[in-house]
C-alpha positions as CSV (number, residue, x, y, z in Angstrom):
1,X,0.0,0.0,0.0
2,X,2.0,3.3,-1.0
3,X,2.0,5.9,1.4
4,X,-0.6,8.7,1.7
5,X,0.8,11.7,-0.4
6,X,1.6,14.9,1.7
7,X,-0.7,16.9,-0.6
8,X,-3.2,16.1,-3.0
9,X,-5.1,18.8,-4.8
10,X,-7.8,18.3,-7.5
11,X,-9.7,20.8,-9.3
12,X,-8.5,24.1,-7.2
13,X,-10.5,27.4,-8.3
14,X,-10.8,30.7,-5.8
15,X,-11.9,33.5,-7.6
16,X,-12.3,37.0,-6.2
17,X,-15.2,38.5,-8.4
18,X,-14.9,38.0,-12.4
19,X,-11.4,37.5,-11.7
20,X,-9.9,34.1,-11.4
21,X,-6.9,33.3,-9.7
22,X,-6.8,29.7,-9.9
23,X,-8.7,27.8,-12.6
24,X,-8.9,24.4,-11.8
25,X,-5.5,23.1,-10.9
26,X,-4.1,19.6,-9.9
27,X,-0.9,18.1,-8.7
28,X,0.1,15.9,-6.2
29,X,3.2,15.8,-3.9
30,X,5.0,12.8,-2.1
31,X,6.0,12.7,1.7
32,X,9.4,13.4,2.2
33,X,10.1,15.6,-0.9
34,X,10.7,18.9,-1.8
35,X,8.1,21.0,-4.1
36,X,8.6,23.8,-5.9
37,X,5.9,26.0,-7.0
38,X,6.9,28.6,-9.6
39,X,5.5,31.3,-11.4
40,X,5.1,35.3,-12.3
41,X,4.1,37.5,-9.6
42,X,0.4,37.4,-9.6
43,X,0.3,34.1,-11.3
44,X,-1.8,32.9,-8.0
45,X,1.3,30.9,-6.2
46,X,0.5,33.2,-3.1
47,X,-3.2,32.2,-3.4
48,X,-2.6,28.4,-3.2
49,X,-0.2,28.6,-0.4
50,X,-2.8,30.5,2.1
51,X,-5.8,27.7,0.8
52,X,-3.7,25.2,1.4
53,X,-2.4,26.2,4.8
54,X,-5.8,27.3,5.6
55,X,-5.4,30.8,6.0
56,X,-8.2,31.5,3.1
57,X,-11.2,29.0,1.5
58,X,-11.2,27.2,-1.8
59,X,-14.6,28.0,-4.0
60,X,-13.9,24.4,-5.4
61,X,-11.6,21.6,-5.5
62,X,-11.0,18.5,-3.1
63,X,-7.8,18.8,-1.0
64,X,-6.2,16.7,1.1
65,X,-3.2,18.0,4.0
66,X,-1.1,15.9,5.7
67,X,-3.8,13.2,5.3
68,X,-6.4,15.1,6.4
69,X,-9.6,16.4,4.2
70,X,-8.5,20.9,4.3
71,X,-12.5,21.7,4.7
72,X,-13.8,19.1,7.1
73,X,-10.6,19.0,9.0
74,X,-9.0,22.6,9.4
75,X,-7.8,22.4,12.6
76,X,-6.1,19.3,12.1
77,X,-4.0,20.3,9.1
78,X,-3.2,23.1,11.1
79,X,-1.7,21.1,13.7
80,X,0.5,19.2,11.1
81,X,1.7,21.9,8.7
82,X,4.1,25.2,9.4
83,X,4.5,27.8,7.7
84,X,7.3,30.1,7.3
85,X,6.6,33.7,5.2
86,X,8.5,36.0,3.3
87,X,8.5,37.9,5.8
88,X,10.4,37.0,9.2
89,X,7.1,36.2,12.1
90,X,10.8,36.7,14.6
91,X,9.9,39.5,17.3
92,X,13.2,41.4,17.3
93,X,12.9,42.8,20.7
94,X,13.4,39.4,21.9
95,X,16.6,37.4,22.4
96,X,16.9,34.1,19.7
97,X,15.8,31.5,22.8
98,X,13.6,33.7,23.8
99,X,11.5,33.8,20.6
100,X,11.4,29.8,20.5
101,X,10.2,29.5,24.3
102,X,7.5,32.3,23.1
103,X,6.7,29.7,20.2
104,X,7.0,26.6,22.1
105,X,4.4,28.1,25.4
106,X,1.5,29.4,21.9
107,X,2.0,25.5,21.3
108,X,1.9,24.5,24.7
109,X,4.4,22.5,24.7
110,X,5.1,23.2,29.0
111,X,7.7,24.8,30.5
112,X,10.1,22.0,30.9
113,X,9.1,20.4,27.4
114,X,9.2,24.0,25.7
115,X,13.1,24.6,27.0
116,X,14.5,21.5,25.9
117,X,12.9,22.0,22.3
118,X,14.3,25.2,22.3
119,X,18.0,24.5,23.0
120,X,17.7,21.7,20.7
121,X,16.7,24.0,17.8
122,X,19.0,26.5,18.6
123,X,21.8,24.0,18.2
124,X,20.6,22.9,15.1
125,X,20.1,25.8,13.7
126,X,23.7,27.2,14.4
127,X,22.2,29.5,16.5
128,X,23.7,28.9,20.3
129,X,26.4,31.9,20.1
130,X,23.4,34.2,19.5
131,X,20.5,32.5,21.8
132,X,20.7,35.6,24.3
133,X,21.2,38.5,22.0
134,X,18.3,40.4,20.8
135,X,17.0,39.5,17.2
136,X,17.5,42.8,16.2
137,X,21.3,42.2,16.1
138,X,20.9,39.3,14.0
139,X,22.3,39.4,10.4
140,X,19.7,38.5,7.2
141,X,20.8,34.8,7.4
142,X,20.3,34.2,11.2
143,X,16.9,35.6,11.4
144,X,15.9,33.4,8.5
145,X,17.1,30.3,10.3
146,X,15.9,31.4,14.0
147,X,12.2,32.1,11.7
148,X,12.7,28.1,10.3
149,X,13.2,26.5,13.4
150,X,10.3,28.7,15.2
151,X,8.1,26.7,12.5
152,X,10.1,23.3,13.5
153,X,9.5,24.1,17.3
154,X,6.0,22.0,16.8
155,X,7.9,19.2,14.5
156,X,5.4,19.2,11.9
157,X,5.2,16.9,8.8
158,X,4.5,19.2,5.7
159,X,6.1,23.6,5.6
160,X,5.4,25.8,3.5
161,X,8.7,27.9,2.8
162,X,7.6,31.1,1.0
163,X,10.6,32.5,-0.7
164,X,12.2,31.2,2.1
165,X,15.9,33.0,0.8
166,X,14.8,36.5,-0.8
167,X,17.5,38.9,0.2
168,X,20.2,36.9,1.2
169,X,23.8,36.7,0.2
170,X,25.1,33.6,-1.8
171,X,26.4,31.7,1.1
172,X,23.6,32.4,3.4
173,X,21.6,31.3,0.6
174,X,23.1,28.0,0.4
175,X,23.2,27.6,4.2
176,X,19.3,28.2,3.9
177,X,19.9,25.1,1.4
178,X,21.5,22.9,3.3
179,X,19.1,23.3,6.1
180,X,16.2,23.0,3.9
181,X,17.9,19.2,2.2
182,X,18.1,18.3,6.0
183,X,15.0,18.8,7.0
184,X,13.8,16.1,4.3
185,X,16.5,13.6,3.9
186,X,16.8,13.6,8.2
187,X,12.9,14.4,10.1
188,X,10.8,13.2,6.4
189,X,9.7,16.8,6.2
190,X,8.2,18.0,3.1
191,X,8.7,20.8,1.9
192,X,6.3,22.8,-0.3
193,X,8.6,26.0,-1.2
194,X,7.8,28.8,-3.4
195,X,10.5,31.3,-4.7
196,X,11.6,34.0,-6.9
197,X,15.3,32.2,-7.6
198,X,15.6,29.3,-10.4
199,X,18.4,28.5,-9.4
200,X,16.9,27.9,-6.1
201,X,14.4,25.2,-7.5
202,X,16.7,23.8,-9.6
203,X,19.0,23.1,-7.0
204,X,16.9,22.1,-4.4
205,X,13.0,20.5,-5.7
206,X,12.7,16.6,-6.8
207,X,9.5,18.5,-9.0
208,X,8.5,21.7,-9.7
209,X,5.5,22.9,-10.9
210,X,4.8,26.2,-13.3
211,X,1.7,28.6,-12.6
212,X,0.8,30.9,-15.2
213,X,-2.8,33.0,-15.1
214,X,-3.9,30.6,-12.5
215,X,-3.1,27.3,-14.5
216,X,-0.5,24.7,-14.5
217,X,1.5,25.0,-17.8
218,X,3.9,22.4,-16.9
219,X,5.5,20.0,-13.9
220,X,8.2,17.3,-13.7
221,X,11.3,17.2,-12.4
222,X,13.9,20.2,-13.3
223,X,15.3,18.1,-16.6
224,X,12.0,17.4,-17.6
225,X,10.8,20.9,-17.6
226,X,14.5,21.7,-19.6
227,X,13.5,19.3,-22.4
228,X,10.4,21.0,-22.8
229,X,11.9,23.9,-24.8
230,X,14.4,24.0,-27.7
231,X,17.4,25.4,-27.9
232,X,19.7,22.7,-26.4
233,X,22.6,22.0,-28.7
234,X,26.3,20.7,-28.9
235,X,29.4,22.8,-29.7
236,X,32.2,20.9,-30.7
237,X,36.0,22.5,-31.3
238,X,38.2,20.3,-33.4
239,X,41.7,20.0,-32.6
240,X,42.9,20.9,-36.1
241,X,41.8,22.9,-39.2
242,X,42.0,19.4,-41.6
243,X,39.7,17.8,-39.1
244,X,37.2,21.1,-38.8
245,X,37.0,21.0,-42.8
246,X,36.3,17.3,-43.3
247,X,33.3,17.4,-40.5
248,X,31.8,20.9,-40.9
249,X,29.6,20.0,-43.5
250,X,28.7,16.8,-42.1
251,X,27.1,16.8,-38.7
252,X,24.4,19.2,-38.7
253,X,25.7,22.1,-37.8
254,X,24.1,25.4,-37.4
255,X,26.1,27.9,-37.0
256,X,30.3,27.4,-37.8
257,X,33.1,29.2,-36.8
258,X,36.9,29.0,-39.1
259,X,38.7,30.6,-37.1
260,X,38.2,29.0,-33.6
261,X,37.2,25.8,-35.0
262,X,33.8,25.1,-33.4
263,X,30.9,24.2,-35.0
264,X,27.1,24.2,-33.4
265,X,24.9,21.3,-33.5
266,X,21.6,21.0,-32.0
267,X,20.5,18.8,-29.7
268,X,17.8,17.8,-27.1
269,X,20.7,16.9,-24.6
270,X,19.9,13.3,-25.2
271,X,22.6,10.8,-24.7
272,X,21.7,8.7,-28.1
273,X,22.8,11.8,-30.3
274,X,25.4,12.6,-28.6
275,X,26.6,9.1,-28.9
276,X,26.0,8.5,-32.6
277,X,27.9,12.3,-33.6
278,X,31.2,10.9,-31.2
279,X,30.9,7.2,-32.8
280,X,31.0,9.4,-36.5
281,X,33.8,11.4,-35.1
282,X,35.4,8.4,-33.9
283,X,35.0,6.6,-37.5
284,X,36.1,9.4,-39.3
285,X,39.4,9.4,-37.5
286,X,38.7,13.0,-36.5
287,X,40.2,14.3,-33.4
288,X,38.2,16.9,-31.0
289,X,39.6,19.2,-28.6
290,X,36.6,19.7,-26.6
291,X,33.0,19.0,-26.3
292,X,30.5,21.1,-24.5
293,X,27.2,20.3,-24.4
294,X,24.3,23.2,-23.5
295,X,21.0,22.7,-22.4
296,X,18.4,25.0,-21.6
297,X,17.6,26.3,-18.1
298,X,15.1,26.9,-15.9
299,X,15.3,30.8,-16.9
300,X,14.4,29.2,-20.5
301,X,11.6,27.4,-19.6
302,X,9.9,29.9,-17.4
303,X,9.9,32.4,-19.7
304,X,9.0,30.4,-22.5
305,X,5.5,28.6,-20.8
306,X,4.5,31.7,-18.4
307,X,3.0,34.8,-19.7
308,X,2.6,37.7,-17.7
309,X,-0.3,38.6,-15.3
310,X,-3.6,39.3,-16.7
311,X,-4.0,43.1,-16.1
């Protein structure tokens, strides 16, 4: 019997007069794996995140949480989700510990209970050094991982991260990363994230879903979504001119350049091509000095399947 998926949406619409913000959407999403939800501003990402944690109502659709049915069972979703915003819910006049004790007695956890949990998170958020200095001291990157483990105070099963990185520098960004790839691969967590950076998707969801005008356009894994749009192709540089000359007009090429030696071939990125144009090569007795192969990006195919929002 395969486990019960963390989320399962089917026909998801909310409206807000003649406007529609989501028109009938569906997707599913395993425990223990990261989601991504992507899409332009407006595109409704924002929308399905507060249904889906509960914060608004669906005008149709059946939706299951954690295992639990969102409109006959609100309260218990609630008690198995957390949510971490954009925007930091940290009270900077409080010291680090003293924001996950606040967090731990709202969940009553008890006194004794709610101290442990704390000193536990602080630890594993890196955040010991800091647990009695004011929040207000703390740089981009701390607050960001004192706000994540105030969500983790009540260990729950499924968080929403909402852009869970915006304004940090590269290597708090990728701390932020690590933390995130922890939280699955060591509690099960899963994580439901939506963001603004690719590269963030790219790097961290198993699938990743693309919103456009309140639709899904497109979902798969990263690759997938890559071999969705064209423009992949293979640039080969020969090692000599005799070489260049007697394969140029042979393989396909679209573009050529004499002078370095390279020639452009397209290609879906699949390995079968690529194998057949080195097993010519190889036949042909034609040496290559390099062999770089390009696919397209994430940055390809969102700008290729979203449009921009309905004004």
């Amino acid at each position: 019997m395969s486990a019960v998926p963390a989320i399962s949406v089917a026909g998801l619409r909310k409206s807000y007069g003649s406007h529609r913000v989501l028109d009938g959407i569906d997707f599913t999403i395993p425990q223990g794996t990261i989601f991504a939800l992507l899409g332009p501003n407006g595109a409704g990402k924002t929308t399905a995140v507060q249904i889906l944690s509960t914060l608004i109502k669906a005008d149709a659709g059946e939706l299951w949480v954690a295992g639990h049915d969102l409109a006959r069972e609100p309260d218990k979703v609630r008690a198995a989700i957390g949510v971490t915003g954009q925007f930091s819910a940290v009270d900077s006049l409080l010291t680090g510990g003293e924001n996950l004790r606040l967090m731990a007695d709202l969940l009553h956890l008890g006194r004794s209970r709610g101290r442990t949990r704390a000193r536990e998170l602080l630890e594993r958020f890196d955040l010991i050094d800091a647990a009695h200095k004011p929040a207000a001291t703390y740089s981009g990157g701390m607050r960001r991982r004192l706000d994540l483990a105030m969500t983790m105070v009540g260990t729950p099963k499924l968080i929403f991260l909402d852009e869970p990185t915006t304004g940090l520098d590269p290597r708090s960004r990728r701390t932020m990363w690590q933390i995130v790839r922890d939280l699955v691969q060591q509690d099960g967590v899963t994580i439901f994230l939506t963001t603004q950076y690719l590269e963030e998707a790219d790097e961290l969801a198993d699938r990743i879903a693309l919103l456009s005008q309140g639709e899904l356009v497109a979902e798969g894994t990263a690759e997938e979504l890559k071999r969705l749009v064209p423009g992949g192709h293979v640039v080969v540089r020969f090692a000599d001119a005799d070489g260049y000359r007697r394969a140029a007009p042979h393989v396909g090429a679209t573009s050529r350049n004499d002078v370095a030696l390279t020639v452009q071939i397209p290609n879906s990125g699949g390995v079968k091509t690529l194998k057949k144009l080195l097993e010519w090569l190889d036949d042909q007795v034609i040496d290559v000095a390099e062999l770089t192969v390009h696919t397209p990006d994430l940055d390809d195919v969102f700008l290729t399947l979203t449009k921009e929002p309905s004004r």
